[in-house]
N, C-alpha and C positions, 0 to 999 in steps of 0.2 A: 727668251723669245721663242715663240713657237714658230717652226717651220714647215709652212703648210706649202704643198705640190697639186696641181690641176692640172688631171689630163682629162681631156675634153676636146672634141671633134670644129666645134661652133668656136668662132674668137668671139663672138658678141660673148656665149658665155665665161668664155675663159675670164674675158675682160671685168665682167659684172662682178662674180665673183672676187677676184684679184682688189677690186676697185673697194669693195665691202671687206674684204679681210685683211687691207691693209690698214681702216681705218678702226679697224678693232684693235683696243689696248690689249698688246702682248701676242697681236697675232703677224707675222711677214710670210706673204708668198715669197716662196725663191726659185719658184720656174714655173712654167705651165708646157705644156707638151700636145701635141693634138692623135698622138697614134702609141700604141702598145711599143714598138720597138724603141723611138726615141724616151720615152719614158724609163724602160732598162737602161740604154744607155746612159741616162741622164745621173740614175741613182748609184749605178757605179763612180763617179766621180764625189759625189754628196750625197746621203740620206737625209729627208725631210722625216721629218715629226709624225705629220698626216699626209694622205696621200685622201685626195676625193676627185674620184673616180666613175667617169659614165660608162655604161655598158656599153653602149653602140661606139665603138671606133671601126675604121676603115681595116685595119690589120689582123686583128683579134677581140675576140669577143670579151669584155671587161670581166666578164667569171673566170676565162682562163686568163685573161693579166694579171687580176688578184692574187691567184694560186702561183703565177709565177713571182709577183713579188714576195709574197708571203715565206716562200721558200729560199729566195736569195736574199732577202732582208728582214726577219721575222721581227725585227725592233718598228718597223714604218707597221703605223695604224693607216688600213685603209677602211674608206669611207665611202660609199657608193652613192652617186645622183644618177638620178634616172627617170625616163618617161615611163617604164615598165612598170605595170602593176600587178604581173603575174608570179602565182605563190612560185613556181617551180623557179624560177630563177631568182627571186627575194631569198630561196633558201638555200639555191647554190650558192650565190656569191658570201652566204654568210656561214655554210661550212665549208668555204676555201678560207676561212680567216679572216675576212670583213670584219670591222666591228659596228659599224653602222649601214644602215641602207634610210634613204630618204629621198622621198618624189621630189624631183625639180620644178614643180610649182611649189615647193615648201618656200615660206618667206626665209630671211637671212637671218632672223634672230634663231628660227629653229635650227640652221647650221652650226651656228657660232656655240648653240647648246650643246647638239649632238659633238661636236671637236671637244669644247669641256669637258662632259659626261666618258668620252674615248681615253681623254687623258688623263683620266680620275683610276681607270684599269676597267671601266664599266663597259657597254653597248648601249646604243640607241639607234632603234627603229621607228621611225615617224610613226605616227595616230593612224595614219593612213594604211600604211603597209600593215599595220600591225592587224588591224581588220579585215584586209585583204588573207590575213595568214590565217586566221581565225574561223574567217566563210569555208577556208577550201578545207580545214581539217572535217575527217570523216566524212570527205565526197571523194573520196577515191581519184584517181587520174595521176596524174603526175606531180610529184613532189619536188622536185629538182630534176634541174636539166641533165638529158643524159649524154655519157659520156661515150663519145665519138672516136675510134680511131682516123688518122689520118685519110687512107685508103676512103674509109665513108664516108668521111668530109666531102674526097673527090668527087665519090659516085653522086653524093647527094648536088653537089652545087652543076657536077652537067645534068642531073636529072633537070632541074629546076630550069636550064637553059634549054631544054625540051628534044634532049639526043636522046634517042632508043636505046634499049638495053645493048644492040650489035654496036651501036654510034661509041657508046660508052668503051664498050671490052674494046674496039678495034682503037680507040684513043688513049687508053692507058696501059695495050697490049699486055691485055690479059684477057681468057675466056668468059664467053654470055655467061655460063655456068659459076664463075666467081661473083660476076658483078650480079645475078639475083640473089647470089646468096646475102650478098653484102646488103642488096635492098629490104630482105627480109629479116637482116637484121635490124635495118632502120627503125624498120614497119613496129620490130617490138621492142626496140628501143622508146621509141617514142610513143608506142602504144595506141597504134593505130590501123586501119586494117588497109590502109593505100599509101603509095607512096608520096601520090599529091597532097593528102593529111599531112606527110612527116613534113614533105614541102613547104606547106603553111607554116607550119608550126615552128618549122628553123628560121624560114624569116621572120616571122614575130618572135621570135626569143634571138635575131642579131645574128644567125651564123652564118647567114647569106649575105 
């Protein structure tokens, strides 16, 4: 029997899911999870088979969940669902270890595929995504999401709440002088020339 795990934010989805992969021969859900830290907790107790996996939860962004299960359980295949169709994080979460990525409008036989094809020792990337990877090579921009320290994370999610650079240092007591620096690391991080650019660009890629 395979032992598949769903973390996922939505219970209509968790539910759907659950409901279709129970009814598939050889396949049992044995938990569903709605956030990145119950999910760790969860797998310390049990390891499931598959792990499929949304990007957008409340606690952490599903590329860095990946990486953390991948590391504390490198036996759990995960599986990525997701509304994202953008190449830089189809290709993070898939060099943290993913072995699959597939859009959640994919019907249920193309899941049931991509679990096979994971458990066979293969990858699969929907038709979809796959094209999506395709368009952006040799457009230049961003490849995968880039990688944040904590500290930036801070600066960037009060930028976005609309506090000044003095708002910002006098709230994580530290100097103006630290926090632009940290902004312009954003800026080339994300490869953008303002900080409202990186703005966007973290909320559409889940880090806000």
């Amino acid at each position: 029997m395979v032992r598949i795990f769903i973390t996922d934010d939505h219970p209509i989805v968790r539910e759907g899911l659950k409901n279709v992969l129970n009814a598939t021969e050889g396949f049992a859900v044995t938990g569903t999870c709605s956030t990145g830290k119950e999910t760790l907790e969860a797998f310390e107790k049990k390891e499931p088979d598959i792990l499929l996996l949304d990007i957008n939860l409340p606690d952490i962004n599903g590329v860095e969940l990946c990486a953390a299960v991948k590391k504390k359980h490198p036996d759990v295949y995960v599986i990525a669902l997701s509304v994202h169709n953008e190449a830089p994080i189809i290709n993070s979460i898939l060099r943290q270890g993913a072995s699959g990525y597939i859009q959640k409008n994919a019907l249920s036989e193309i899941i049931v595929e991509a679990i096979q094809d994971v458990l066979k020792g293969g990858s699969y990337v929907c038709e979809q995504s796959r094209e999506i990877l395709r368009r952006q090579r040799g457009k230049g921009g961003l490849t995968q999401l880039p990688k944040m320290t904590r500290r930036e994370k801070e600066i960037l999610k009060l930028a976005a709440e609309g506090l000044t650079i003095a708002q910002i240092a006098e709230k994580l007591f530290i100097s103006p002088y630290t926090v632009e620096s940290h902004r312009k690391n954003l800026m080339d991080k994300f490869e953008v020339n303002s900080v409202a650019a990186a703005i966007k660009l973290a909320g559409q890629y889940g880090f806000l």
